[in-house]
DSSP file (Angstrom, degrees, kcal/mol; ACC not computed):
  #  RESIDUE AA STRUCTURE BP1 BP2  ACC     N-H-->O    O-->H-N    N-H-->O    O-->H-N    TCO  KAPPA ALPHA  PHI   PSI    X-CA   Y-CA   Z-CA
    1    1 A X     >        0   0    0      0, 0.0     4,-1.8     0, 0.0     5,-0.1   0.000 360.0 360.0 360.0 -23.7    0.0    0.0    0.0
    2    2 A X  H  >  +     0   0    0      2,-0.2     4,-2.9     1,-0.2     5,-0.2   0.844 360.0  58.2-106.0 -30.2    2.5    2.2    0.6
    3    3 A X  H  > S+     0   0    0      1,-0.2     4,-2.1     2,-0.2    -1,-0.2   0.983 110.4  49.8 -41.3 -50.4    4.2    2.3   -2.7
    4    4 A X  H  > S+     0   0    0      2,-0.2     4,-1.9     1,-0.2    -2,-0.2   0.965 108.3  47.9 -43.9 -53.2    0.9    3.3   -4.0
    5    5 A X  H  X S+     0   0    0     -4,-1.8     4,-2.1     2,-0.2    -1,-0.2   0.900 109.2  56.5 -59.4 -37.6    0.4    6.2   -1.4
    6    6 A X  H  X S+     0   0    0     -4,-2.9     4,-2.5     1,-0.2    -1,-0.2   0.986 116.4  38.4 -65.1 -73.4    4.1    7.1   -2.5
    7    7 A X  H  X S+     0   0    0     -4,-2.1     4,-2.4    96,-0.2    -2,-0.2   0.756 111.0  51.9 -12.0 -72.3    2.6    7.3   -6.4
    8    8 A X  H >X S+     0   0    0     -4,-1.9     3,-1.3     2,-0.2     4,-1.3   0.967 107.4  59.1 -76.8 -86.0   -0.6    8.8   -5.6
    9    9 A X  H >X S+     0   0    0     -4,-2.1     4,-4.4     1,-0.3     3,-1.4   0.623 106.3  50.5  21.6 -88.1    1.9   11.6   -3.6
   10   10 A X  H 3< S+     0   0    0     -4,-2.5    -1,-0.3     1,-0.3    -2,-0.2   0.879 113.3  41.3 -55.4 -49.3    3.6   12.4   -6.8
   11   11 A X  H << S+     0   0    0     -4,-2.4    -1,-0.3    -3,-1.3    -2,-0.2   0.877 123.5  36.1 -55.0 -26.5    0.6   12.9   -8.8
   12   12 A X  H << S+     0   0    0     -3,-1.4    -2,-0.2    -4,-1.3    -3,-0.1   0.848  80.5 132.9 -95.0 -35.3   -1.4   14.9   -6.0
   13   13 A X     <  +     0   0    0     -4,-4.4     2,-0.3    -5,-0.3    40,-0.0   0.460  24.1 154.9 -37.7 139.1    1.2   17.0   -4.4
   14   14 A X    >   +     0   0    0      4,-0.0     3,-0.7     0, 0.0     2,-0.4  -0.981  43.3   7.2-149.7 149.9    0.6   20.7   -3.8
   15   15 A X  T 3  S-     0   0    0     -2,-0.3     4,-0.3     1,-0.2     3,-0.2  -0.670 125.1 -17.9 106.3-135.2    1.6   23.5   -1.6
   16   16 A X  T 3> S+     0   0    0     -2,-0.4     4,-1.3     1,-0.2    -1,-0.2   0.058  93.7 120.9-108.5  33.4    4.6   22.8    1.0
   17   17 A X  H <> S+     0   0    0     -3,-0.7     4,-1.2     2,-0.2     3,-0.4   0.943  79.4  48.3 -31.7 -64.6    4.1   18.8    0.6
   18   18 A X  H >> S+     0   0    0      2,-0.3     3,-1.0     1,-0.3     4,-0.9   0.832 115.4  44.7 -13.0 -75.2    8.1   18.8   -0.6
   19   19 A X  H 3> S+     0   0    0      1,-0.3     4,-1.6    -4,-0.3    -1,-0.3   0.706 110.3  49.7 -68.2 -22.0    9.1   20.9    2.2
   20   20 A X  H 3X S+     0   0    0     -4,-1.3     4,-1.0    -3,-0.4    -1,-0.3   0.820 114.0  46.5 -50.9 -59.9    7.3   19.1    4.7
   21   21 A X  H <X S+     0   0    0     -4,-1.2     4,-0.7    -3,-1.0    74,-0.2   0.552 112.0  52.8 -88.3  -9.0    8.8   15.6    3.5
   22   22 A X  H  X S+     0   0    0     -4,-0.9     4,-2.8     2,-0.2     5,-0.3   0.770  98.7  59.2 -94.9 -54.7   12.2   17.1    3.3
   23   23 A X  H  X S+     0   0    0     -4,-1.6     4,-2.4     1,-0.2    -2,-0.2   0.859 103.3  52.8 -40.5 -41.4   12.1   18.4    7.0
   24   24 A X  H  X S+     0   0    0     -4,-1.0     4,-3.4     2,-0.2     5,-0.4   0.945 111.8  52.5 -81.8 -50.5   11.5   14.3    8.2
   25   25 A X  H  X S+     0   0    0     -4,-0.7     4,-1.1     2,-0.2    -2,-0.2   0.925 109.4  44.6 -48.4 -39.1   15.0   13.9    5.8
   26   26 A X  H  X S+     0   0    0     -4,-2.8     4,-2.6     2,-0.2     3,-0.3   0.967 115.6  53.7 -79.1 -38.9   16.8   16.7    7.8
   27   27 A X  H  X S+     0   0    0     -4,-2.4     4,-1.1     1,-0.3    -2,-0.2   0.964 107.7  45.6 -55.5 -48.2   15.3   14.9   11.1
   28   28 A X  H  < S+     0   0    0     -4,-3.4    -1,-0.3     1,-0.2    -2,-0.2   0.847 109.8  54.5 -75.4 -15.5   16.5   11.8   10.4
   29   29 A X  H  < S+     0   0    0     -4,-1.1    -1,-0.2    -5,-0.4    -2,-0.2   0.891 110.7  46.0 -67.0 -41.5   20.0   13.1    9.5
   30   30 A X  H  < S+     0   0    0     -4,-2.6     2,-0.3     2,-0.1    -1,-0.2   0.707 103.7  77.0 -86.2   3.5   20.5   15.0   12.8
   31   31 A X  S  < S-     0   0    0     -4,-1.1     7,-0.1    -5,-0.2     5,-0.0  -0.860  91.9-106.1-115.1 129.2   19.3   12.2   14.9
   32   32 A X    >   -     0   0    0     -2,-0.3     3,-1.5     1,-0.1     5,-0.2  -0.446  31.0-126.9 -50.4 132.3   21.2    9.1   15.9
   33   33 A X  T 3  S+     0   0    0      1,-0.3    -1,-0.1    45,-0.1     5,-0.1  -0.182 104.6  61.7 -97.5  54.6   19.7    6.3   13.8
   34   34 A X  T 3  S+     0   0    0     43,-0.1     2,-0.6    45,-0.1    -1,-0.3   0.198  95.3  90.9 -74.7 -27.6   19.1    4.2   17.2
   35   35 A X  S <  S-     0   0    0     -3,-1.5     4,-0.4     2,-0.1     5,-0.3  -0.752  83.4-118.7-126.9 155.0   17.0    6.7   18.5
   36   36 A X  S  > S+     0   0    0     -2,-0.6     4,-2.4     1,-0.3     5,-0.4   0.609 110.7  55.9 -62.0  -8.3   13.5    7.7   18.6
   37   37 A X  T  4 S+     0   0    0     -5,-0.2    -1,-0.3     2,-0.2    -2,-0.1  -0.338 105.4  53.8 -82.5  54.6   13.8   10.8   17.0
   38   38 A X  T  > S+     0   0    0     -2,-0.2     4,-1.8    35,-0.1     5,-0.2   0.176 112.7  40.5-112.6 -49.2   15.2    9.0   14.4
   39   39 A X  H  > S+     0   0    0     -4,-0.4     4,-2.1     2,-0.2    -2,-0.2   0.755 111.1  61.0 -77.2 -27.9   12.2    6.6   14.0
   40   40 A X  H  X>S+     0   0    0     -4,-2.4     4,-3.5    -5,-0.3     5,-0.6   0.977 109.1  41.2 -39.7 -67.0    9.7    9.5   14.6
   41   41 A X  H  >5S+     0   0    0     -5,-0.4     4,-1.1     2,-0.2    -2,-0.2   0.861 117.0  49.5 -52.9 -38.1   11.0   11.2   11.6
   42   42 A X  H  X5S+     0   0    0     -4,-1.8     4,-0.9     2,-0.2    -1,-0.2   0.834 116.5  38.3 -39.0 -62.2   11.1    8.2    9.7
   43   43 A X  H  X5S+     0   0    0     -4,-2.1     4,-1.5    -5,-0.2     5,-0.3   0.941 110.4  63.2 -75.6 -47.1    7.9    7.2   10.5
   44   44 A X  H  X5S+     0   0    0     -4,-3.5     4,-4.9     1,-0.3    -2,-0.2   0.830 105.7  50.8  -2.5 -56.8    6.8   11.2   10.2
   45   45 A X  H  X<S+     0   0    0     -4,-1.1     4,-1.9    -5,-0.6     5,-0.3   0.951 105.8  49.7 -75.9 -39.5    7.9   10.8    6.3
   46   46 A X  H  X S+     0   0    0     -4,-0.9     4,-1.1     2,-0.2    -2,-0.2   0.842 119.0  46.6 -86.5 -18.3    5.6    7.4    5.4
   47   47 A X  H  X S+     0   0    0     -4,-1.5     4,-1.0     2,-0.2    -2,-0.2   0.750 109.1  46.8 -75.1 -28.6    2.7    9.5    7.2
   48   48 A X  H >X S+     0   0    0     -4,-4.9     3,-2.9    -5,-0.3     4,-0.6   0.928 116.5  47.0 -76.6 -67.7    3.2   12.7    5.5
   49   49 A X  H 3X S+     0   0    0     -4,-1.9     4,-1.9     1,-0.3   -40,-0.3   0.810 114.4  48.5 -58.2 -37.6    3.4   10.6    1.7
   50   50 A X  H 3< S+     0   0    0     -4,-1.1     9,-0.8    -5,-0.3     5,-0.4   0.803 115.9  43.1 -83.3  -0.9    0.4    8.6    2.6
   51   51 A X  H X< S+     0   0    0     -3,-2.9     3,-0.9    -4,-1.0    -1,-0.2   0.877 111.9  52.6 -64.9 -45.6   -1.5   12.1    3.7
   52   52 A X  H 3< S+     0   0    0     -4,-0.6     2,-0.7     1,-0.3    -2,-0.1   0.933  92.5  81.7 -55.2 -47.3   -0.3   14.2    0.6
   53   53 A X  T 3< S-     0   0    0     -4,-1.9    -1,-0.3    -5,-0.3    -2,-0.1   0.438  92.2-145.9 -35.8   1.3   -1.6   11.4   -1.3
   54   54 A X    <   +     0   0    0     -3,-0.9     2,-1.0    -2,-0.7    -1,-0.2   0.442  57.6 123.8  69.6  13.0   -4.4   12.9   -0.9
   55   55 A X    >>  -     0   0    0     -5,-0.4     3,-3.2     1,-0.2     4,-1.4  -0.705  54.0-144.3-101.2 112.4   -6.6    8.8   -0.6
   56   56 A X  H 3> S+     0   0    0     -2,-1.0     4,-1.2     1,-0.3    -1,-0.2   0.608  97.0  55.3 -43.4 -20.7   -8.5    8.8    2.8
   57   57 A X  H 3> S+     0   0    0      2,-0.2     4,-1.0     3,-0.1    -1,-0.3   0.402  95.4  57.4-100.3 -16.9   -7.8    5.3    3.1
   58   58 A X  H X> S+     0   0    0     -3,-3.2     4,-1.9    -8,-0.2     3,-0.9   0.941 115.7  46.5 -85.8 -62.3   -4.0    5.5    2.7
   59   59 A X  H >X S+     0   0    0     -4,-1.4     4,-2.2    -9,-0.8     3,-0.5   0.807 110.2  47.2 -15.7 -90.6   -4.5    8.0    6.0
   60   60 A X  H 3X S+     0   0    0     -4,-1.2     4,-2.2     1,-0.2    -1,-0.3   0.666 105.6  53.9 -34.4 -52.0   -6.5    6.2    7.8
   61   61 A X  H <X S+     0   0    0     -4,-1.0     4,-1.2    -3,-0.9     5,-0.3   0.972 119.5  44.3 -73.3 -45.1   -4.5    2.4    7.6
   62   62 A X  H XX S+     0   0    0     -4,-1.9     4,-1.5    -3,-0.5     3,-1.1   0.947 106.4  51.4 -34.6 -56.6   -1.1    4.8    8.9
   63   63 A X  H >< S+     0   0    0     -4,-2.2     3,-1.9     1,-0.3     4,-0.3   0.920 119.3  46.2 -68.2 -71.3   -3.2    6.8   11.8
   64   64 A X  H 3< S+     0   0    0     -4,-2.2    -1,-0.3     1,-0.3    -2,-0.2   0.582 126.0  26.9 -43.0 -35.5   -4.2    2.3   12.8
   65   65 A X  H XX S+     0   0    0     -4,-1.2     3,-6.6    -3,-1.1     4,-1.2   0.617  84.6 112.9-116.0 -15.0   -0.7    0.9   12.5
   66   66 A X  H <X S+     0   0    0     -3,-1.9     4,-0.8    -4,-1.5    -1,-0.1   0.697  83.5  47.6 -55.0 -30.3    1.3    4.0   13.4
   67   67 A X  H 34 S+     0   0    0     -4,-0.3     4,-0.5     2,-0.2    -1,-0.3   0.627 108.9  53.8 -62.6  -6.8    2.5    2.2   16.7
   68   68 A X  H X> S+     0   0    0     -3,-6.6     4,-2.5     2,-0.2     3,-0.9   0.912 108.0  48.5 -80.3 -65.2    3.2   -0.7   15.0
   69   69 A X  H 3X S+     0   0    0     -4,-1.2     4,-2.5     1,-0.2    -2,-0.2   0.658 107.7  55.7 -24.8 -32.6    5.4    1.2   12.6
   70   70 A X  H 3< S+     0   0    0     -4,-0.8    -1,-0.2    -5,-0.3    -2,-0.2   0.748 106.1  48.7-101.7 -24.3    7.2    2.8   15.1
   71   71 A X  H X> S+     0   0    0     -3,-0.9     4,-1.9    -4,-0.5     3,-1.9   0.952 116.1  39.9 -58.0 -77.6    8.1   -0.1   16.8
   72   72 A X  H 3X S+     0   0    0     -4,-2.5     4,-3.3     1,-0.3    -2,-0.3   0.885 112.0  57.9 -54.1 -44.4    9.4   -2.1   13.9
   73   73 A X  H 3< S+     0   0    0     -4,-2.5    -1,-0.3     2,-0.2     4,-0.2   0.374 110.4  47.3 -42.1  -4.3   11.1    1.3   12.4
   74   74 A X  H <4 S+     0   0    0     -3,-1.9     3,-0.3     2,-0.1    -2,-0.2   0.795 114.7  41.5-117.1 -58.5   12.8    1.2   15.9
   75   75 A X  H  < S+     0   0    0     -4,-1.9    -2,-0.2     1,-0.2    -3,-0.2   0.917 120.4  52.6 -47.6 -60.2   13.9   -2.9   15.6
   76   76 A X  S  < S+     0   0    0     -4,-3.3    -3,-0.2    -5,-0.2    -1,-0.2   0.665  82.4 130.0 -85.8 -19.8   14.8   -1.9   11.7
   77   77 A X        -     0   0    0     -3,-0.3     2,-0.5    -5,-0.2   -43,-0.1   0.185  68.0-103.7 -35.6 149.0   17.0    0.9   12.1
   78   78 A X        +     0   0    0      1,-0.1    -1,-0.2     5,-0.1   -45,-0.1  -0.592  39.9 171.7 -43.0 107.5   20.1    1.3   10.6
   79   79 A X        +     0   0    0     -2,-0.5     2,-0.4     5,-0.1    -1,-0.1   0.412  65.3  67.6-106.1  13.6   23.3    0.6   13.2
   80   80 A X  S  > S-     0   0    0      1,-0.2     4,-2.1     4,-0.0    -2,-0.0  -0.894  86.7-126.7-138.7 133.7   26.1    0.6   10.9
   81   81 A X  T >4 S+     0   0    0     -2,-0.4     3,-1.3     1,-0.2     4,-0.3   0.931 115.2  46.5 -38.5 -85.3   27.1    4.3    9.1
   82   82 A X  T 3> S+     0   0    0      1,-0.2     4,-0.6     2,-0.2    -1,-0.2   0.497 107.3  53.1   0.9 -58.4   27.0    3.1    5.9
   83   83 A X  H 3> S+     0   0    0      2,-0.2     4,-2.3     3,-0.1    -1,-0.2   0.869 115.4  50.9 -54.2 -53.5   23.4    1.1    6.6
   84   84 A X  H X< S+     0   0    0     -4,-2.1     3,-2.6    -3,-1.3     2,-0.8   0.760 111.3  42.3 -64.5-114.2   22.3    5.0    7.8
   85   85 A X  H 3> S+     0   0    0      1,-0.3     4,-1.5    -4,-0.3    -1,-0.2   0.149 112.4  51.1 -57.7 -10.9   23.5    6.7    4.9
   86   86 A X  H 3X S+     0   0    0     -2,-0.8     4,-2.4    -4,-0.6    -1,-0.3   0.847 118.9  47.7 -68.1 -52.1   22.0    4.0    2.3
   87   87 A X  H <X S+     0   0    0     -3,-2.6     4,-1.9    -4,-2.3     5,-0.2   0.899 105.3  51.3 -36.3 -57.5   18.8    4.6    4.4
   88   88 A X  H  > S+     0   0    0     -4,-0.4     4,-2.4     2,-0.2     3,-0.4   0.996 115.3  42.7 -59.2 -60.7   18.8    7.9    4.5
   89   89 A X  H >X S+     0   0    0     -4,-1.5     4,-1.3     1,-0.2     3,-0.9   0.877 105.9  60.5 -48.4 -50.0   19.1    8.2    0.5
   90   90 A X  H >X S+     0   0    0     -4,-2.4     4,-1.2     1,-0.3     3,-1.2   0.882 103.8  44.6  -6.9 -83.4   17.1    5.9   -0.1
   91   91 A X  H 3X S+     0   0    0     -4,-1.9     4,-1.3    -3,-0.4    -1,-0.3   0.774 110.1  60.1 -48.0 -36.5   14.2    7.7    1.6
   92   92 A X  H <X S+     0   0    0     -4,-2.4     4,-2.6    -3,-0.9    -1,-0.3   0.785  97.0  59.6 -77.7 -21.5   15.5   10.9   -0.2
   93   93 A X  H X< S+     0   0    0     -4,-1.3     3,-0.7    -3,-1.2     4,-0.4   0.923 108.2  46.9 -67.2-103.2   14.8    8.8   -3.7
   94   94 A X  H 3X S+     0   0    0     -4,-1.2     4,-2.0     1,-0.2     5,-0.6   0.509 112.3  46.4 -13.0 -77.8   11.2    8.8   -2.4
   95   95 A X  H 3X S+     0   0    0     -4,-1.3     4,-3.1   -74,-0.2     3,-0.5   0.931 118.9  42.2   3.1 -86.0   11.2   12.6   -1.5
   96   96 A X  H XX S+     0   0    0     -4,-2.6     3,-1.7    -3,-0.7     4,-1.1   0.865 115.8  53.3 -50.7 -75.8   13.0   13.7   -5.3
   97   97 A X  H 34>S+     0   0    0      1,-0.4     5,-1.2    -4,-0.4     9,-0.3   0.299 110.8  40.4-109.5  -3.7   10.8   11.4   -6.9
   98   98 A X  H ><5S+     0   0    0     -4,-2.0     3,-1.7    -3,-0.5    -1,-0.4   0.680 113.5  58.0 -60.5 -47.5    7.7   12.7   -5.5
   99   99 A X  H <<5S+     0   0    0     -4,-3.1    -2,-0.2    -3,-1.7    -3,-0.1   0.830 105.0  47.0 -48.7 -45.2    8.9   15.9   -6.0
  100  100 A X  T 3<5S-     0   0    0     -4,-1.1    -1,-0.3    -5,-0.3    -3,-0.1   0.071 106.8-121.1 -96.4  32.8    9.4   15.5   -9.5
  101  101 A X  T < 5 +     0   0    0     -3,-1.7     2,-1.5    -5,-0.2    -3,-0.2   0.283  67.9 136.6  48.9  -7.8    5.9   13.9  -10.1
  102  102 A X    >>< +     0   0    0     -5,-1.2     4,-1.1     1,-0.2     3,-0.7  -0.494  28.4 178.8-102.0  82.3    7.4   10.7  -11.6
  103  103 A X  H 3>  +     0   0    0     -2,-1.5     4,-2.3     1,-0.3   -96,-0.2   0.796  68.4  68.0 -85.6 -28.7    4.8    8.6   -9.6
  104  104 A X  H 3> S+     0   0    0      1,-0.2     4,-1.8     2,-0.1    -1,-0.3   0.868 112.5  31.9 -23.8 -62.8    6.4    5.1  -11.2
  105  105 A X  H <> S+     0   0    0     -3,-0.7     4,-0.8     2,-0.3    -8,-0.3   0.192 105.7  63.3 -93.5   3.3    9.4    5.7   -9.4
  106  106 A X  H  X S+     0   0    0     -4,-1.1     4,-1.6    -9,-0.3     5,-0.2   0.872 108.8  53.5 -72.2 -57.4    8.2    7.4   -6.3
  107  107 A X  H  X S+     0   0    0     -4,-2.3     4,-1.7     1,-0.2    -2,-0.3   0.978 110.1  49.4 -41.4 -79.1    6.5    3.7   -6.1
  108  108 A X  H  X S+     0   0    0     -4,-1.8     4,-2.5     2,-0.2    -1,-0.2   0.731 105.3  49.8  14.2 -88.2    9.9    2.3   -6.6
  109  109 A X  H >< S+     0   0    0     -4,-0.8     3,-3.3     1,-0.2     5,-0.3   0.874 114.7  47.5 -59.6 -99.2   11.8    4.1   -4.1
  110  110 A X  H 3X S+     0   0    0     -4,-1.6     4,-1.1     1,-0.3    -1,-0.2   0.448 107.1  53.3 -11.0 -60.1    9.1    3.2   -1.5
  111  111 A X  H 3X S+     0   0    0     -4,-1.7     4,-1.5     2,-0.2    -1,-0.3   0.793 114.4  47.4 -78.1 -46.4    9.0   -0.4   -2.5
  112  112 A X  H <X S+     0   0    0     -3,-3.3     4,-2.0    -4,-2.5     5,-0.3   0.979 110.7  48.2 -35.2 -80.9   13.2   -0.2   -1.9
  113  113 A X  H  4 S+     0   0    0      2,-0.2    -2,-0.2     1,-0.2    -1,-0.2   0.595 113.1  50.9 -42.9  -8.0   13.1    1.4    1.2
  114  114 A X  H  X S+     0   0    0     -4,-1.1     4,-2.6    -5,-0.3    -1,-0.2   0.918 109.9  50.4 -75.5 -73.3   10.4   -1.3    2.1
  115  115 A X  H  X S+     0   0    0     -4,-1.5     4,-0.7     1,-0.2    -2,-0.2   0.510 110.7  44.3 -66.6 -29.8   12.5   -3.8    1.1
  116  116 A X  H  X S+     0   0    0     -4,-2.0     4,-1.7     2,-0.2    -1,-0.2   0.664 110.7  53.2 -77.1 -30.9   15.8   -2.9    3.0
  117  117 A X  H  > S+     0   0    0     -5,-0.3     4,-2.2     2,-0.2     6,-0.3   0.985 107.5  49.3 -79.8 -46.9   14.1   -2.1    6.2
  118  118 A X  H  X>S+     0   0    0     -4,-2.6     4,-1.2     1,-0.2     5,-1.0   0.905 113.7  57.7 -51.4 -41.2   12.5   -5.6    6.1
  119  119 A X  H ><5S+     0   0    0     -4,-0.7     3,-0.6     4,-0.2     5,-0.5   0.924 108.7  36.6 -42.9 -61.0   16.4   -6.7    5.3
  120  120 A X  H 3<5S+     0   0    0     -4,-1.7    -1,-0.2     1,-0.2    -2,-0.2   0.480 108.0  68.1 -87.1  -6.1   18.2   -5.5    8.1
  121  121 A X  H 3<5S-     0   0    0     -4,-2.2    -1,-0.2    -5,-0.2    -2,-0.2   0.756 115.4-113.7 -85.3 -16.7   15.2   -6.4   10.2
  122  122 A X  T X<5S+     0   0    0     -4,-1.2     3,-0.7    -3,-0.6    -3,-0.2   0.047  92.4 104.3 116.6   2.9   16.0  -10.3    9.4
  123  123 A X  T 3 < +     0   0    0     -5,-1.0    -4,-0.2    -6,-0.3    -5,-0.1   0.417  63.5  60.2 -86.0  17.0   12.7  -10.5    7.3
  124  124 A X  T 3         0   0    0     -6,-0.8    -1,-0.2    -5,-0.5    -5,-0.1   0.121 360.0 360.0-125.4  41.5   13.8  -10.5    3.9
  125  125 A X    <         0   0    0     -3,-0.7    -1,-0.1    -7,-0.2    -2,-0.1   0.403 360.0 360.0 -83.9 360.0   15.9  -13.5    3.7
C-alpha cells in the first residue's frame, strides 16, 4: 500500500508537501539512527506521503498501525554508518521522486526502502 500512497503523492502533491517531506530527511540526518527521534521522523515521512496522497484510506491504515510502525522502524534501524546513509538516500529517492511527479518511481523508491528495512530487520531473507 504504501508504494501506491508514495505514487498517488507524486501525482497529487501541492503546496509545502516537498518541504514538509524534506524536513522528516533533515530529522533523520540530525538524529542518531538508534533513536526515537530518528524513528519518529522516519515514521513522520511514510505519514506525511500517505496524507499528501491525498486517498482517505491510505491515511487512515497509517493513523491504525502507526504504533506498529514505530516499533518495527525502531527494531529496523540502521546501526552501521554506511546502513544509515544507504537509508537515508534511499528515503531521499522517495522525497526527489515525489517531488518530480514521476509517480512510477516514487513507487519504486518506497518499495526499496520497504525492502531494506524488512532486510536488516531479518525478514527478507
Amino acid at each position: 500500500m504504501e508504494p501506491r500512497a508514495a505514487a498517488l503523492a507524486a501525482e497529487r502533491w501541492a503546496g509545502d508537501a516537498i518541504a514538509v517531506l524534506r524536513d522528516s530527511i533533515v530529522k533523520m540526518r540530525n538524529f542518531a539512527s538508534d533513536s526515537i527521534e530518528f524513528a519518529d521522523a522516519d515514521l513522520r515521512l511514510h505519514l506525511d506521503v500517505a496524507t499528501i496522497s491525498a486517498n482517505p484510506f491510505m491515511r487512515s491504515i497509517g493513523a491504525v498501525i502507526e504504533a506498529a510502525l514505530r516499533a518495527s522502524f525502531r527494531l529496523s534501524a540502521p546501526t552501521e554508518e554506511a546502513e544509515r546513509e544507504i537509508t537515508i538516500a534511499a528515503h531521499e529517492r522517495i522525497v526527489d521522486a515525489i517531488a518530480d511527479r514521476h509517480a512510477d518511481a516514487a513507487a519504486a523508491a518506497m518499495m526499496n526502502v520497504i525492502f531494506n528495512g524488512l532486510r536488516r530487520h531479518g525478514a527478507a531473507d
